[in-house]
Residue frames as a rotation matrix with the C-alpha (Angstrom) as fourth column:
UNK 1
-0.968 0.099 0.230 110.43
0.186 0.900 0.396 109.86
-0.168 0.426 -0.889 115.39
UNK 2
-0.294 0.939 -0.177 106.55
-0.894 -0.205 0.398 109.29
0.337 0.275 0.900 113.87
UNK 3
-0.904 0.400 0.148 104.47
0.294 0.837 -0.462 106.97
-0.309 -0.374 -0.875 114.85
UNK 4
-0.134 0.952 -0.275 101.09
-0.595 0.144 0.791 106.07
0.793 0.269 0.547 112.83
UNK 5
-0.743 0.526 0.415 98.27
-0.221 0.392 -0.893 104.62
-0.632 -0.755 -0.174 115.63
UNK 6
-0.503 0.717 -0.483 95.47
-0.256 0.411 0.875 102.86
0.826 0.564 -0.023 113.94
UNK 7
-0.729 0.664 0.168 92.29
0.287 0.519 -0.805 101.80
-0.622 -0.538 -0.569 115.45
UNK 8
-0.129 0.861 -0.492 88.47
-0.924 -0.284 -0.255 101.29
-0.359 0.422 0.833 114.34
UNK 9
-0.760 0.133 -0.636 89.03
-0.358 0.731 0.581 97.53
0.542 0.669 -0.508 113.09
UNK 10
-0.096 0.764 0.638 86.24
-0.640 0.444 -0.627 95.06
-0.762 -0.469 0.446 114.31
UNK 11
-0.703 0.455 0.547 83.67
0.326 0.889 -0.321 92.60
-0.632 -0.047 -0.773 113.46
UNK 12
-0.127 0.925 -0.358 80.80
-0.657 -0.349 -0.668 93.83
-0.743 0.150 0.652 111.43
UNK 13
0.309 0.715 0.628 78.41
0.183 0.603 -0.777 92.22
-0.933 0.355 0.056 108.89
UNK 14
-0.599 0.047 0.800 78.12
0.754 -0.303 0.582 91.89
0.269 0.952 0.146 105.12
UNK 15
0.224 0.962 0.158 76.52
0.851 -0.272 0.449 95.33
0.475 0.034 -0.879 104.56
UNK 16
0.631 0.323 -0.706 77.99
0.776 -0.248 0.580 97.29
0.012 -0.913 -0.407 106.95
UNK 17
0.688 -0.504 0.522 80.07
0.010 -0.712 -0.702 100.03
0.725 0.489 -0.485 107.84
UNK 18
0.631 -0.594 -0.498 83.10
0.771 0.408 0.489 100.67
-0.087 -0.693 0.716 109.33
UNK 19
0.885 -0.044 0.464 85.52
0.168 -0.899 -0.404 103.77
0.435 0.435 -0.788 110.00
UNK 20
0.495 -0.775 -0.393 89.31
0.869 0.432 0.243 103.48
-0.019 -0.462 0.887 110.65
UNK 21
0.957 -0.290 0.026 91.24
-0.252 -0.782 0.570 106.11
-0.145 -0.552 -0.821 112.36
UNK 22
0.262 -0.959 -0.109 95.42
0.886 0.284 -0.367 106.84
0.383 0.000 0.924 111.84
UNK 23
0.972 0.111 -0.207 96.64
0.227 -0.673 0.703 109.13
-0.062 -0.731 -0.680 114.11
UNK 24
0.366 -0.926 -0.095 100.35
0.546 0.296 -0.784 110.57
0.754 0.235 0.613 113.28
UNK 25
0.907 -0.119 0.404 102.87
0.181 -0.757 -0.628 111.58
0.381 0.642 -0.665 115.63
UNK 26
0.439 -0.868 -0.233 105.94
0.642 0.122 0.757 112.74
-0.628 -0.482 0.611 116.74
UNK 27
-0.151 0.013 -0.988 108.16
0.042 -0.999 -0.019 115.08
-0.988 -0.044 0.150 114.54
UNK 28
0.068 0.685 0.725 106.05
0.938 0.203 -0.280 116.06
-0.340 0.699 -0.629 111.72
UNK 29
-0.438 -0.026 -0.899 106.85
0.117 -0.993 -0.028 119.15
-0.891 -0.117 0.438 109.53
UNK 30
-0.234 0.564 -0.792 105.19
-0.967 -0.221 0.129 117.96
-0.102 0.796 0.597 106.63
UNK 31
-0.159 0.181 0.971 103.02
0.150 0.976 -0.157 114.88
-0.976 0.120 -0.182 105.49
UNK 32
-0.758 -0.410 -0.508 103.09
-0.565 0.025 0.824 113.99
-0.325 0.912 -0.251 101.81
UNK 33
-0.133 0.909 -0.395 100.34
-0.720 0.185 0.669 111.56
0.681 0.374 0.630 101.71
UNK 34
-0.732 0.081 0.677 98.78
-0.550 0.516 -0.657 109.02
-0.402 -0.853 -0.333 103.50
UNK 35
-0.064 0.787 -0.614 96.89
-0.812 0.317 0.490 106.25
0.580 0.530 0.619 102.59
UNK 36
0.289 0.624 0.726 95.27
-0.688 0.663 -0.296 102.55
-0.666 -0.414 0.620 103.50
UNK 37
-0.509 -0.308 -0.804 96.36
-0.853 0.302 0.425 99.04
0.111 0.902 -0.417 102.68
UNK 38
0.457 0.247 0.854 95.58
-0.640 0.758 0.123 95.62
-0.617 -0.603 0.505 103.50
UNK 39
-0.555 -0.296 -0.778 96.39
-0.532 0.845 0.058 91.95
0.640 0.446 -0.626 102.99
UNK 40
0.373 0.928 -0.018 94.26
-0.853 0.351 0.386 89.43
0.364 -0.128 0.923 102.94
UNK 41
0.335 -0.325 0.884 94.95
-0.368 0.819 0.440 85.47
-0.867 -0.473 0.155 104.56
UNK 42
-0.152 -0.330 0.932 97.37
0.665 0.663 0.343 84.01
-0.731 0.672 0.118 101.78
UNK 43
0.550 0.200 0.811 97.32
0.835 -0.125 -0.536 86.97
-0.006 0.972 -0.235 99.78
UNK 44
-0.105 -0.892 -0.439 99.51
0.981 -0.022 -0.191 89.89
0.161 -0.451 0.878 99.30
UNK 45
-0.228 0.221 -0.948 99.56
0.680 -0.661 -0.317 93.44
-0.697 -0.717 0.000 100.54
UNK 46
-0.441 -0.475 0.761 97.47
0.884 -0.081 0.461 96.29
-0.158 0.876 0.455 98.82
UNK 47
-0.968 -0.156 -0.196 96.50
0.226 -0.883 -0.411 99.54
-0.109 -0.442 0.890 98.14
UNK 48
-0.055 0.990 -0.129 93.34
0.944 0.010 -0.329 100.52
-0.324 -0.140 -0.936 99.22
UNK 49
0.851 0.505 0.143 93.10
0.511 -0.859 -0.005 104.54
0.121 0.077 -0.990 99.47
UNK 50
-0.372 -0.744 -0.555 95.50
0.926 -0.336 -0.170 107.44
-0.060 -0.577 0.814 99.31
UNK 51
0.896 0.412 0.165 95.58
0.444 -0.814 -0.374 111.09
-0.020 0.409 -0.912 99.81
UNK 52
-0.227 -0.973 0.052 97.96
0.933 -0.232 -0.275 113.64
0.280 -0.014 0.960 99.39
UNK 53
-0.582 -0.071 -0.810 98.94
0.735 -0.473 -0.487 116.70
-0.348 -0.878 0.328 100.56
UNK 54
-0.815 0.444 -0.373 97.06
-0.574 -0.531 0.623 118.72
0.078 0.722 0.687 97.79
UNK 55
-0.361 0.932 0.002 93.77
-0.671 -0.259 -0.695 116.67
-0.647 -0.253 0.719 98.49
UNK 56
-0.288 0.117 -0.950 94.17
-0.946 0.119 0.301 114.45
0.149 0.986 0.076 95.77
UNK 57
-0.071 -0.140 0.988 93.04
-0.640 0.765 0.063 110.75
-0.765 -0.628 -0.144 96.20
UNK 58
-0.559 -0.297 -0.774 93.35
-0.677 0.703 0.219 107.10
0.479 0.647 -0.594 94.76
UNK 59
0.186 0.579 0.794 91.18
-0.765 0.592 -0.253 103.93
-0.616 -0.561 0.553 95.22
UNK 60
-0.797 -0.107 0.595 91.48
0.001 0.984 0.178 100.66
-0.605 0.142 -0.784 94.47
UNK 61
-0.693 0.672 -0.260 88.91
-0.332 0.022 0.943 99.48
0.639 0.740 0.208 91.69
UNK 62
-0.302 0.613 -0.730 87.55
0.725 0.645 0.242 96.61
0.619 -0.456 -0.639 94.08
UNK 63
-0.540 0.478 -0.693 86.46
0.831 0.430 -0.352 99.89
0.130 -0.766 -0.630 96.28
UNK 64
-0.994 0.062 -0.090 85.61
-0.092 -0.920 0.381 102.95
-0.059 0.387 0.920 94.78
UNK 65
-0.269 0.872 0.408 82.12
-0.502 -0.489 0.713 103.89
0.822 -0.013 0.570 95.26
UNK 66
0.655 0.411 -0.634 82.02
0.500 0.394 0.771 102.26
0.567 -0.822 0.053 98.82
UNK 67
0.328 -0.571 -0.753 85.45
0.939 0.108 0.327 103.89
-0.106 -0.814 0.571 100.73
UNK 68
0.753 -0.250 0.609 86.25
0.167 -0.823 -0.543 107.02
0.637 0.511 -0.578 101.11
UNK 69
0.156 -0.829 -0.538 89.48
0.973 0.223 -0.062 108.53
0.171 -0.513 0.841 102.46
UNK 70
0.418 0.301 0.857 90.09
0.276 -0.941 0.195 111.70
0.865 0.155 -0.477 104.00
UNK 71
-0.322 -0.934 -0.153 91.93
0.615 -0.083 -0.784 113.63
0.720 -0.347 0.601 106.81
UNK 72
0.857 0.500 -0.123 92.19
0.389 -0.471 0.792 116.03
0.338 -0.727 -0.598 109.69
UNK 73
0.222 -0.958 0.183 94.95
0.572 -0.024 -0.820 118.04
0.790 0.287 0.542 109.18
UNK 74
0.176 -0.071 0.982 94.59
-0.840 -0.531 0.112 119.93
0.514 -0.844 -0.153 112.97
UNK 75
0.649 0.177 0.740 95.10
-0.755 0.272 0.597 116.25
-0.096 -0.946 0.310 114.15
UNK 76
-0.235 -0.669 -0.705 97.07
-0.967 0.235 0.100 114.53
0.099 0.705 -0.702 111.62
UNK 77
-0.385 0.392 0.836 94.95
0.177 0.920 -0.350 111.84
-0.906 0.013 -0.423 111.36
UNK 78
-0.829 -0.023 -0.559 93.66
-0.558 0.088 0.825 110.11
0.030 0.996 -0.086 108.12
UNK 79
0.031 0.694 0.719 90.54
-0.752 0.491 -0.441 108.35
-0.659 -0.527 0.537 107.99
UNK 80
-0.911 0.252 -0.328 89.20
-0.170 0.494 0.853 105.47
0.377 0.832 -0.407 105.92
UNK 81
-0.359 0.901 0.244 85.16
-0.707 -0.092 -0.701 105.16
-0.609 -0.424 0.670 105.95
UNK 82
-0.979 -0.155 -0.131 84.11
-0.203 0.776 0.598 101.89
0.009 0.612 -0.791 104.79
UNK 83
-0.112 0.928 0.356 81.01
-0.829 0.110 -0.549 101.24
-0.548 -0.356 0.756 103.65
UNK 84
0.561 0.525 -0.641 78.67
-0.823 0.435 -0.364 98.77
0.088 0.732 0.676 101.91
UNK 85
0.079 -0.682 0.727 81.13
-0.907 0.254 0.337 96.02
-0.415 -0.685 -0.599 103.54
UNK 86
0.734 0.507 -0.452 81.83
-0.593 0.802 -0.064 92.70
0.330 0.315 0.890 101.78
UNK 87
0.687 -0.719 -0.107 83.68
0.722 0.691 -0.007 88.91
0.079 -0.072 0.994 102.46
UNK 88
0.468 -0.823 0.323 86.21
0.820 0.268 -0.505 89.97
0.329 0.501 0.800 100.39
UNK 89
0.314 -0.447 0.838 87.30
-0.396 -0.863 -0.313 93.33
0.863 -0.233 -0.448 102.54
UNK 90
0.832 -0.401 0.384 88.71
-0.383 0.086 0.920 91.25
-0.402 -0.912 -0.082 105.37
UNK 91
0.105 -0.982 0.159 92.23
0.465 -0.092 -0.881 91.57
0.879 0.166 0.446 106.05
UNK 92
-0.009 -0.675 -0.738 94.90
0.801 -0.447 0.398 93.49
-0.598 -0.587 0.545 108.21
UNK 93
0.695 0.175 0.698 94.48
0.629 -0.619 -0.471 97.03
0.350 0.766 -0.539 107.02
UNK 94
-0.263 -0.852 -0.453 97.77
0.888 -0.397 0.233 99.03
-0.378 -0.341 0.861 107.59
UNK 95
0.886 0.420 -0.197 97.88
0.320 -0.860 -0.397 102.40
-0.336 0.288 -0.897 107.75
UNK 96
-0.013 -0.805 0.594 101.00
0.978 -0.134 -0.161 104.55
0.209 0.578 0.788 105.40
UNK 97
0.802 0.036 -0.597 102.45
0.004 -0.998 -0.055 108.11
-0.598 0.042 -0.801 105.76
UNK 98
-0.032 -0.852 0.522 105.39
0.947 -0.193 -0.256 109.73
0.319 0.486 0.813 103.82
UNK 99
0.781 0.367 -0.505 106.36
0.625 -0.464 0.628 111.90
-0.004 -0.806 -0.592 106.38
UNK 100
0.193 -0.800 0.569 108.68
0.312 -0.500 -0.808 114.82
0.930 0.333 0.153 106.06
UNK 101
0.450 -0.089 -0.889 110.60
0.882 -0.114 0.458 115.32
-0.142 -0.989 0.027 110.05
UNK 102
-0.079 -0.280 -0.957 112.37
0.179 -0.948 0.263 118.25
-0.981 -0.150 0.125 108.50
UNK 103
0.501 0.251 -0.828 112.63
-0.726 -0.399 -0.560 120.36
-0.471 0.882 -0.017 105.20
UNK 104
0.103 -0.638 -0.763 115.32
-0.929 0.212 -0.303 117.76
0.355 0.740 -0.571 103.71
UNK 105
-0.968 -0.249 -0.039 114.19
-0.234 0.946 -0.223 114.06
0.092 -0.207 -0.974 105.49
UNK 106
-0.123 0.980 0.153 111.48
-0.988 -0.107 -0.110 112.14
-0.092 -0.165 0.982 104.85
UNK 107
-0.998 0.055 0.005 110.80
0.056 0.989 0.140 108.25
0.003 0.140 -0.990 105.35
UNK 108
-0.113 0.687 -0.717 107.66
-0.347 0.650 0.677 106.06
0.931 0.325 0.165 104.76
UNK 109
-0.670 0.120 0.732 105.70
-0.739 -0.018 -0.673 105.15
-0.067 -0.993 0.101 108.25
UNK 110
-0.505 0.599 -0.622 103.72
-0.074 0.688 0.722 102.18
0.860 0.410 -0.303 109.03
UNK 111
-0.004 0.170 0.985 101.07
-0.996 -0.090 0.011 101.70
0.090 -0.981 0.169 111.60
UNK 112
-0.591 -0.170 0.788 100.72
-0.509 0.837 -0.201 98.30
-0.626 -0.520 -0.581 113.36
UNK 113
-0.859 0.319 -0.400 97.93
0.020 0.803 0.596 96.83
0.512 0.504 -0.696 111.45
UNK 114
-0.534 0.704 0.469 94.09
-0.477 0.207 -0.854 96.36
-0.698 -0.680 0.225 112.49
UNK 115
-0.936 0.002 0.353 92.04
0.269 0.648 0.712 93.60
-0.227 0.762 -0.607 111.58
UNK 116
-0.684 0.694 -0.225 88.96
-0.708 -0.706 -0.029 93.85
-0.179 0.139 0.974 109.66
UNK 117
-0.864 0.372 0.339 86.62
0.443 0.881 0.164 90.67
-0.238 0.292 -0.926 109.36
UNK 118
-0.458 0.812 -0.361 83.30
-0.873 -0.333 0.357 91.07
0.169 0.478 0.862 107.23
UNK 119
-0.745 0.329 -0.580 81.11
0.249 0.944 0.215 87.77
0.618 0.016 -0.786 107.99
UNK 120
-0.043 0.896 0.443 77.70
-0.738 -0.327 0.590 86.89
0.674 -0.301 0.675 109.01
């Protein structure tokens, strides 16, 4: 089995920064991408950041020139570095893999969720 770990949510100001942490594992013989969602209170779930296994990434509009995504492929972990923090980034940010366990299975992983609250 895989298993995404998240941590890094918190408290922090308008302004600020923040840096979430996904940690995969279990068996892992390839990762396909990985990325960052959230959902806000009363709204529904979306994509924030991905990457793939080639380095490529994606951002949301609402965060592109504040978040950046990125990895550590000796730990299989994914980050997400959040800066320039506003309101409207709190949420439950979930963390996504597409995880190959062997050459010919691969499923979609979720971590638990951490919250993020932006307020002064």
């Amino acid at each position: 089995q895989v298993q995404l770990v998240e941590s890094g949510g918190g408290l922090v100001q308008p302004g600020g920064s923040l840096r979430l942490s996904c940690a995969a594992s279990g068996s892992i013989f390839h990762i396909v991408a990985m990325g960052w969602y959230r959902q806000a209170l009363g709204e529904e779930r979306e994509l924030v950041a991905t990457l793939n296994s080639g380095g490529g990434t994606d951002y949301a509009d609402s965060v592109k020139g504040r978040f950046t995504i990125s990895r550590d492929n000796a730990k299989n972990t994914v980050y997400l570095q959040m800066n320039s923090l506003k309101p409207e980034d709190t949420g439950v940010y979930y963390c996504n893999g597409r995880i190959y366990s062997s050459p010919s299975r691969w499923n979609d992983h979720w971590g638990q969720g951490t919250q993020v609250t932006v307020s002064s």
